[in-house]
mmCIF file as gemmi writes it, N, C-alpha and C atoms, coordinates in Angstrom:
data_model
loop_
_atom_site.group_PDB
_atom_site.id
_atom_site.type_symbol
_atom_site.label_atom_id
_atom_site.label_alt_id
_atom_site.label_comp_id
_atom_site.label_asym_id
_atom_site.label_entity_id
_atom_site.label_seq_id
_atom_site.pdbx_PDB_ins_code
_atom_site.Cartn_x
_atom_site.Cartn_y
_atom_site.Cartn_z
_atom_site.occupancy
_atom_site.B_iso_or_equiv
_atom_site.pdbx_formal_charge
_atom_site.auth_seq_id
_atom_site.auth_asym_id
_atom_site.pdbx_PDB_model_num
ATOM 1 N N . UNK Axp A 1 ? -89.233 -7.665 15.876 1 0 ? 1 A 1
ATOM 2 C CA . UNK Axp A 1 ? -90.064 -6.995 14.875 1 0 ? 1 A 1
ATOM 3 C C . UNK Axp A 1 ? -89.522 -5.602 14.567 1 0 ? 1 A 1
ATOM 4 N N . UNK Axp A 2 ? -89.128 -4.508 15.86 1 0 ? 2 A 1
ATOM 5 C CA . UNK Axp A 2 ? -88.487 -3.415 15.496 1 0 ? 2 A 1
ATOM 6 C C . UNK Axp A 2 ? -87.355 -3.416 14.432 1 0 ? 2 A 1
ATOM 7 N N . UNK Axp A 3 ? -86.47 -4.738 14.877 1 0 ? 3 A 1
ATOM 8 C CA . UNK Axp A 3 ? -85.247 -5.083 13.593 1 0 ? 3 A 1
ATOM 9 C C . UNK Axp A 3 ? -85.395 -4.831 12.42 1 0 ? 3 A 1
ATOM 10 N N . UNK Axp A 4 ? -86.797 -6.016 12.358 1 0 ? 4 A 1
ATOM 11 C CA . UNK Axp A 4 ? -87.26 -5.832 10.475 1 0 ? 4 A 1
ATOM 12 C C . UNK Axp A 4 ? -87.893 -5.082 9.967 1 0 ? 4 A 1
ATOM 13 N N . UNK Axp A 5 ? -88.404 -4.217 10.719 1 0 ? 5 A 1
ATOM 14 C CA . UNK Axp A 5 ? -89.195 -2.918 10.494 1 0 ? 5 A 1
ATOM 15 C C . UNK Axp A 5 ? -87.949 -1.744 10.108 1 0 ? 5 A 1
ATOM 16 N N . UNK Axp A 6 ? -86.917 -1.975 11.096 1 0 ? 6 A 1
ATOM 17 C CA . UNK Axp A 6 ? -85.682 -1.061 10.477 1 0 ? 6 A 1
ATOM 18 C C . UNK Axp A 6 ? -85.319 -1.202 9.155 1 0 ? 6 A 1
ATOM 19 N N . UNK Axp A 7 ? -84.851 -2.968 8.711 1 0 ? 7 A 1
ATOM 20 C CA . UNK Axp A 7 ? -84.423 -3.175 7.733 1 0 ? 7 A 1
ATOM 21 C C . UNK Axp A 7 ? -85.322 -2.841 6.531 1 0 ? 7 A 1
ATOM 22 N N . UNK Axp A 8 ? -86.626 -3.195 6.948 1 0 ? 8 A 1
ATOM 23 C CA . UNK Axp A 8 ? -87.653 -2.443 5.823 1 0 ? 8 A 1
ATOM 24 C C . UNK Axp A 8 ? -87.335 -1.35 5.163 1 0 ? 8 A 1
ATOM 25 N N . UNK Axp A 9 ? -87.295 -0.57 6.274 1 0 ? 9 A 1
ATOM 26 C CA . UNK Axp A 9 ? -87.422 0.933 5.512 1 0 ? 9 A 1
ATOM 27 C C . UNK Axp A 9 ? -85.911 1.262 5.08 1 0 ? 9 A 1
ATOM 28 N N . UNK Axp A 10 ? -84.858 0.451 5.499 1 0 ? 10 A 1
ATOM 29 C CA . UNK Axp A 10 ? -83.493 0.819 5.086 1 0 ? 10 A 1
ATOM 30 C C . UNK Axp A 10 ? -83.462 0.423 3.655 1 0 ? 10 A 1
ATOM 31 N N . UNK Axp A 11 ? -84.221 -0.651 3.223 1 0 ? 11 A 1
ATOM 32 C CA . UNK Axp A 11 ? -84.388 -1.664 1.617 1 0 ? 11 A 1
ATOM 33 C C . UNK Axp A 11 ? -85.326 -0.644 1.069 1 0 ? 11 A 1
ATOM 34 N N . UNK Axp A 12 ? -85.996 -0.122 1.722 1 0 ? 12 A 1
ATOM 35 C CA . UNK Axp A 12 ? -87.411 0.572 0.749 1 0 ? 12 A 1
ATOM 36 C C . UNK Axp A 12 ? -86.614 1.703 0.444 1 0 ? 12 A 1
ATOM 37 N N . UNK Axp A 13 ? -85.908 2.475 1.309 1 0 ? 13 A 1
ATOM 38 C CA . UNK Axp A 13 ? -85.278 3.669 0.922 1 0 ? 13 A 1
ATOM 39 C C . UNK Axp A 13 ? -83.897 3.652 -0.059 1 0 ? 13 A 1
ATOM 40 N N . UNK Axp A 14 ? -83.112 2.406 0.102 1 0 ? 14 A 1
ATOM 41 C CA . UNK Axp A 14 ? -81.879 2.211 -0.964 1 0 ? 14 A 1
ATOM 42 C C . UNK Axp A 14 ? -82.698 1.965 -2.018 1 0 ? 14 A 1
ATOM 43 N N . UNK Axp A 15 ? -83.719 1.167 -1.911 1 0 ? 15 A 1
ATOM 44 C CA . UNK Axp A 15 ? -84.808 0.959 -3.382 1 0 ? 15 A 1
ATOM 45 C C . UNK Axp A 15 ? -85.076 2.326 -4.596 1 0 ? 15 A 1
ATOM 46 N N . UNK Axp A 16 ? -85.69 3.15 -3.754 1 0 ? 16 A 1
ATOM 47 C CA . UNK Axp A 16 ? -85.953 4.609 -3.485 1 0 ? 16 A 1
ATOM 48 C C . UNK Axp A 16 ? -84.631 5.19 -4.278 1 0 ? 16 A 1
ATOM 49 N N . UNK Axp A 17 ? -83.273 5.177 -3.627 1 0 ? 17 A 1
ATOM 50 C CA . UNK Axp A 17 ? -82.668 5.872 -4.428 1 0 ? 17 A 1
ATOM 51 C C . UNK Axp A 17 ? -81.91 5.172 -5.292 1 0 ? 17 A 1
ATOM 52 N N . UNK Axp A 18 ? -81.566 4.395 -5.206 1 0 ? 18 A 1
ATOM 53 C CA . UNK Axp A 18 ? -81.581 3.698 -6.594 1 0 ? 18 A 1
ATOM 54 C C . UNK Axp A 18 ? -82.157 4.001 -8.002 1 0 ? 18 A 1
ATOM 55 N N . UNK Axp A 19 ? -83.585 3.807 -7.794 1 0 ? 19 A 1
ATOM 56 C CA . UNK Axp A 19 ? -84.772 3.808 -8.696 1 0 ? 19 A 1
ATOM 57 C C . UNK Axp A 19 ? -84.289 5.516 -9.491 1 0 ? 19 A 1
ATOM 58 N N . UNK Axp A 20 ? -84.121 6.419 -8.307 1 0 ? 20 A 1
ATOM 59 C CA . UNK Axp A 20 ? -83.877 7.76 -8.768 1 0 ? 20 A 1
ATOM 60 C C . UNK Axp A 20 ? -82.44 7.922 -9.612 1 0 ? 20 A 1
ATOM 61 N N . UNK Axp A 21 ? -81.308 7.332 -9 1 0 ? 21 A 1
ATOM 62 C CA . UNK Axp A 21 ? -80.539 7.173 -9.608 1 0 ? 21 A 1
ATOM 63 C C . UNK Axp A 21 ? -80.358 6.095 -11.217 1 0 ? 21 A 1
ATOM 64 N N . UNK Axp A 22 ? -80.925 5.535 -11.634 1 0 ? 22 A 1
ATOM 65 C CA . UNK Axp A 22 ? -81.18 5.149 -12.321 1 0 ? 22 A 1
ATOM 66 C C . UNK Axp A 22 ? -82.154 6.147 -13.722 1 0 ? 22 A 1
ATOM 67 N N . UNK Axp A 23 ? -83.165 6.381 -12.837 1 0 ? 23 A 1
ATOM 68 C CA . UNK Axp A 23 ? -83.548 8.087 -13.817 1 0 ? 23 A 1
ATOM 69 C C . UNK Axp A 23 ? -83.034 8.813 -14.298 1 0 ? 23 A 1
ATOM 70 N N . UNK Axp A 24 ? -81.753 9.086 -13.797 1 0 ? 24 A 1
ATOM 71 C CA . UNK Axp A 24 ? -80.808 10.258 -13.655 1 0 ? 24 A 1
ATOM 72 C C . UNK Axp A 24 ? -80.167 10.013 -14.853 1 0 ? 24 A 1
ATOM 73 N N . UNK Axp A 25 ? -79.641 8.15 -14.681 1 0 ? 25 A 1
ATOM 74 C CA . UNK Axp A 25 ? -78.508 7.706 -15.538 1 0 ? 25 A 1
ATOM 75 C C . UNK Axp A 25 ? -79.537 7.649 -17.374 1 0 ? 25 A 1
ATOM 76 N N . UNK Axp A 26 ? -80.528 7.032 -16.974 1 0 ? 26 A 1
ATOM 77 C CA . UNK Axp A 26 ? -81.479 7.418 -17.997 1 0 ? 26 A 1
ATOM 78 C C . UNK Axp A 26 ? -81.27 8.755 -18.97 1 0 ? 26 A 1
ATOM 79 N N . UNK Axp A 27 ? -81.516 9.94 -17.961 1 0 ? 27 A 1
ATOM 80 C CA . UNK Axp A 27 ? -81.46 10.961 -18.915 1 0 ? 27 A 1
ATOM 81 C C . UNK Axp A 27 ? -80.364 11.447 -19.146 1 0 ? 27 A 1
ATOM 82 N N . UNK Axp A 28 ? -78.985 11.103 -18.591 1 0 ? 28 A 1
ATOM 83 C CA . UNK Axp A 28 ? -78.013 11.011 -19.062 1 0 ? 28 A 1
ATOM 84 C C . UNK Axp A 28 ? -77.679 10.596 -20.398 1 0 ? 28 A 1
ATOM 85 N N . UNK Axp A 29 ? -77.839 9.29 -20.633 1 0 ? 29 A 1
ATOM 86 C CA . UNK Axp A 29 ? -77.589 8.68 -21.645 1 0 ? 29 A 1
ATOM 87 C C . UNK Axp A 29 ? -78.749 9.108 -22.812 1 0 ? 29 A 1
ATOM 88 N N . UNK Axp A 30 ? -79.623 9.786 -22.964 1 0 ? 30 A 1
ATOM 89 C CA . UNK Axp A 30 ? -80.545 10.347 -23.873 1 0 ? 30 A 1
ATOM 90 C C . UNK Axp A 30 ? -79.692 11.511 -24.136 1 0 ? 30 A 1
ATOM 91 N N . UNK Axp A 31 ? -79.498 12.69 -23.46 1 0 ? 31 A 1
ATOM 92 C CA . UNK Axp A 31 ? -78.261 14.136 -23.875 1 0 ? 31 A 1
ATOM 93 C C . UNK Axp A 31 ? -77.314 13.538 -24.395 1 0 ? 31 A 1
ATOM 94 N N . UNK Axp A 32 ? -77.007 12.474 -23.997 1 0 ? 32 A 1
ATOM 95 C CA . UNK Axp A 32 ? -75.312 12.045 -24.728 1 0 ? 32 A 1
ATOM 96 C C . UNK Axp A 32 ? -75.577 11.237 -25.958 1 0 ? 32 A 1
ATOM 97 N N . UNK Axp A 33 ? -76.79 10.674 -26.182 1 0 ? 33 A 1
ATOM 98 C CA . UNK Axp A 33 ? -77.142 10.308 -27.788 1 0 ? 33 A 1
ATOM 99 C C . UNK Axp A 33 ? -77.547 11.756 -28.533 1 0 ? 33 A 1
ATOM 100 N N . UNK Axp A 34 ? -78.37 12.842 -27.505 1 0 ? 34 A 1
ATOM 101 C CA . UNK Axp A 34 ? -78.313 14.064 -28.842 1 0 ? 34 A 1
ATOM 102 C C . UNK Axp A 34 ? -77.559 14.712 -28.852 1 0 ? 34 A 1
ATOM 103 N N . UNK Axp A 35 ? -76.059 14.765 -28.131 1 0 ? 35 A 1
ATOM 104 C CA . UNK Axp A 35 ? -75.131 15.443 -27.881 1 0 ? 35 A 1
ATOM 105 C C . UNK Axp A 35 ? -74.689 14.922 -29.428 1 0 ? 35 A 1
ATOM 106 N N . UNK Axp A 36 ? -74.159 13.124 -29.269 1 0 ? 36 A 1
ATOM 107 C CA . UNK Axp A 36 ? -73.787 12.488 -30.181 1 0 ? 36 A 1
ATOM 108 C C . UNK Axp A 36 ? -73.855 13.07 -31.304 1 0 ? 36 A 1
ATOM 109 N N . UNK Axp A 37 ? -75.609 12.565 -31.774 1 0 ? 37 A 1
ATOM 110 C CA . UNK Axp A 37 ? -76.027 13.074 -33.001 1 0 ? 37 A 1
ATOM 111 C C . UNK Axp A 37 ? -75.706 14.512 -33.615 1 0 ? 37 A 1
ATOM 112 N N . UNK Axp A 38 ? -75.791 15.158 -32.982 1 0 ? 38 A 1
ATOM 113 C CA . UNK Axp A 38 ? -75.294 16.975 -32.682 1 0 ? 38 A 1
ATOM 114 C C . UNK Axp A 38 ? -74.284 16.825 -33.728 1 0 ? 38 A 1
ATOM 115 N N . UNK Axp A 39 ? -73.052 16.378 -32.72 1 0 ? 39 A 1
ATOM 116 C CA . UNK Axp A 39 ? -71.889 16.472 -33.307 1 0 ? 39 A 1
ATOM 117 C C . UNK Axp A 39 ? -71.822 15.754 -34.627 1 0 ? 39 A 1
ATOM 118 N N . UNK Axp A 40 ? -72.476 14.545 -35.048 1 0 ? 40 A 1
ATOM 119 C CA . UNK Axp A 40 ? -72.055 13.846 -36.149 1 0 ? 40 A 1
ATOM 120 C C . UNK Axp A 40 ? -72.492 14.538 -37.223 1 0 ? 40 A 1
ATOM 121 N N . UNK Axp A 41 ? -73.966 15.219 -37.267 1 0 ? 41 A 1
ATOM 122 C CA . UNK Axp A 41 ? -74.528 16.361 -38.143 1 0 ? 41 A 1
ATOM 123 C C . UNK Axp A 41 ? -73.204 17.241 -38.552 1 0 ? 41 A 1
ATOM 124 N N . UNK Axp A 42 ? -72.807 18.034 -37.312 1 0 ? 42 A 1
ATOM 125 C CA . UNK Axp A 42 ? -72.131 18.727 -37.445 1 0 ? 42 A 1
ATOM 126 C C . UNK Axp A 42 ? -70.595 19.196 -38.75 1 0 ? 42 A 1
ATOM 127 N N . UNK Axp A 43 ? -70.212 17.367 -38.55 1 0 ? 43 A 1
ATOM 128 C CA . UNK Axp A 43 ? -69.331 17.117 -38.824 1 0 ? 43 A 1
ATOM 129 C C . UNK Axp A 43 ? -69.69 16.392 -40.147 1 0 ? 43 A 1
ATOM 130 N N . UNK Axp A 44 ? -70.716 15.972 -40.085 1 0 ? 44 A 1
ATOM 131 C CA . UNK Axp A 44 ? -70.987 16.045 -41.62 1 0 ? 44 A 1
ATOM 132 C C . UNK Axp A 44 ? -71.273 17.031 -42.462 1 0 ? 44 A 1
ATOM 133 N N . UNK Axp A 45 ? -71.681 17.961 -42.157 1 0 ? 45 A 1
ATOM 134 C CA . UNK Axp A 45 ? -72.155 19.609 -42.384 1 0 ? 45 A 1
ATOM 135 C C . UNK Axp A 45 ? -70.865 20.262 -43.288 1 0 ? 45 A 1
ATOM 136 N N . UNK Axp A 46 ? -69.872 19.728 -42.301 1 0 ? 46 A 1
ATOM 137 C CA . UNK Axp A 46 ? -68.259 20.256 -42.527 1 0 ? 46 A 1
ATOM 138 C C . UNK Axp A 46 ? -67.908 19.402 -43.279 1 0 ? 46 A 1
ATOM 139 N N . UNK Axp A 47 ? -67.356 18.286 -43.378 1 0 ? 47 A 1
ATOM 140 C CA . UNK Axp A 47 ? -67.127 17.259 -44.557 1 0 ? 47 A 1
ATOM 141 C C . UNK Axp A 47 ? -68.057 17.78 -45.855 1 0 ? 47 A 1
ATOM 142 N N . UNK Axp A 48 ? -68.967 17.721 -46.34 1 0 ? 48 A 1
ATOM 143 C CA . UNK Axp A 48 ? -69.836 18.402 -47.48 1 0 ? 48 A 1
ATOM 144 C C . UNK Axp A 48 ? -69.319 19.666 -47.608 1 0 ? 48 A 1
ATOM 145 N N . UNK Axp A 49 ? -69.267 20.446 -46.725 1 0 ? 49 A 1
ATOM 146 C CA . UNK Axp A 49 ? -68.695 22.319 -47.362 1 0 ? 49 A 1
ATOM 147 C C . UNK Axp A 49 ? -67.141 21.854 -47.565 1 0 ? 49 A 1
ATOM 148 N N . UNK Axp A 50 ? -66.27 20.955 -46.981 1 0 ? 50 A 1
ATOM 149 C CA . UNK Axp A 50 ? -64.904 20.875 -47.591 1 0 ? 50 A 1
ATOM 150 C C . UNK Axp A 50 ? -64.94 20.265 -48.868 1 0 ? 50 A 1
ATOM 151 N N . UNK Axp A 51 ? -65.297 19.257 -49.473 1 0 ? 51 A 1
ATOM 152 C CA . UNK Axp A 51 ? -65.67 18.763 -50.399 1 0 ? 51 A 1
ATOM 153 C C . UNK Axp A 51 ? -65.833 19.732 -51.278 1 0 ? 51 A 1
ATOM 154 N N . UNK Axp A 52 ? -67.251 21.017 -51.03 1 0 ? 52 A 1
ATOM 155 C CA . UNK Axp A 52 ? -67.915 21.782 -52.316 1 0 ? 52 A 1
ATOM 156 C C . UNK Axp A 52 ? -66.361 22.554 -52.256 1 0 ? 52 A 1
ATOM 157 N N . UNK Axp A 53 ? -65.471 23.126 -51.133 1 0 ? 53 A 1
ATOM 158 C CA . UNK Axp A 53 ? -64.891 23.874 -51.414 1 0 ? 53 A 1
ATOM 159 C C . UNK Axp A 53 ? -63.578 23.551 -51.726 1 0 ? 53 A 1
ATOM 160 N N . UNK Axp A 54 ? -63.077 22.071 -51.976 1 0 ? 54 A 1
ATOM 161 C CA . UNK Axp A 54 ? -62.196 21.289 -52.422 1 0 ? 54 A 1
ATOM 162 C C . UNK Axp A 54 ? -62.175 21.305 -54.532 1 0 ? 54 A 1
């Protein structure tokens, strides 16, 4: 019983960070879509003023 009581909490705790790591990767990938967007504005911003000033 001590065994599976170890393995318990060894599964509950990789669970645990996992779950957190997964959060992490979450809000990762949200900054790097408004990073994205950022830049594509950006660069459209610039394409239009070369254009007016073309």
């Amino acid at each position: 019983m001590n065994e599976f009581s170890q393995l318990l909490k060894i599964t509950q705790d990789l669970m645990a960070t996992v779950e957190t790591q997964q959060l992490q990767i979450n809000g990762m990938q949200e900054q790097i879509a408004a990073l994205s967007e950022a830049i594509q504005d950006q660069l459209s911003e610039k394409n239009l003023k070369d254009q007016e000033a073309a």
